[in-house]
C-alpha positions, 0 to 999 in steps of 0.5 A, a space after each residue: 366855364 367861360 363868358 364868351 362875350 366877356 372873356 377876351 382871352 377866349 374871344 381870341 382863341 377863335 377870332 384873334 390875329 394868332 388864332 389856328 384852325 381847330 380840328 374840333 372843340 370839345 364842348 363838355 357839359 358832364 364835367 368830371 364823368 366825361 373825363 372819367 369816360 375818356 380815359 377808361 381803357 378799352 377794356 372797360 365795361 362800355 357804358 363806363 367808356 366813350 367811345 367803342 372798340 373797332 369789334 363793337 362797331 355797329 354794322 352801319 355806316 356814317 354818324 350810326 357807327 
């Protein structure tokens, strides 16, 4: 956890001369169960995971699938 108006390390992270361009931030308010989840194997039953397997895909397209 950080106070992103105090902390300026992380200020500098986002704003800062050195900082990069993100592919994407995780923000995670689970905690432990979000880290547990990201590292089932694929094998595992699916409401232990976060993410599907491509053959459990939705039919649908976009954000659905």
């Amino acid at each position: 956890m950080t106070e992103r108006i105090t902390d300026s390390v992380f200020v500098e992270w986002f704003t800062g001369i050195y900082s990069k361009k993100w592919d994407a931030v995780l923000l995670s308010g689970g905690g432990n169960d979000m880290i547990d989840a990201a590292l089932s194997p694929p094998t595992s039953d699916l409401s232990l995971r976060l993410l599907r397997r491509p053959d459990e895909w939705l039919a649908t397209s976009g954000t659905a699938r």
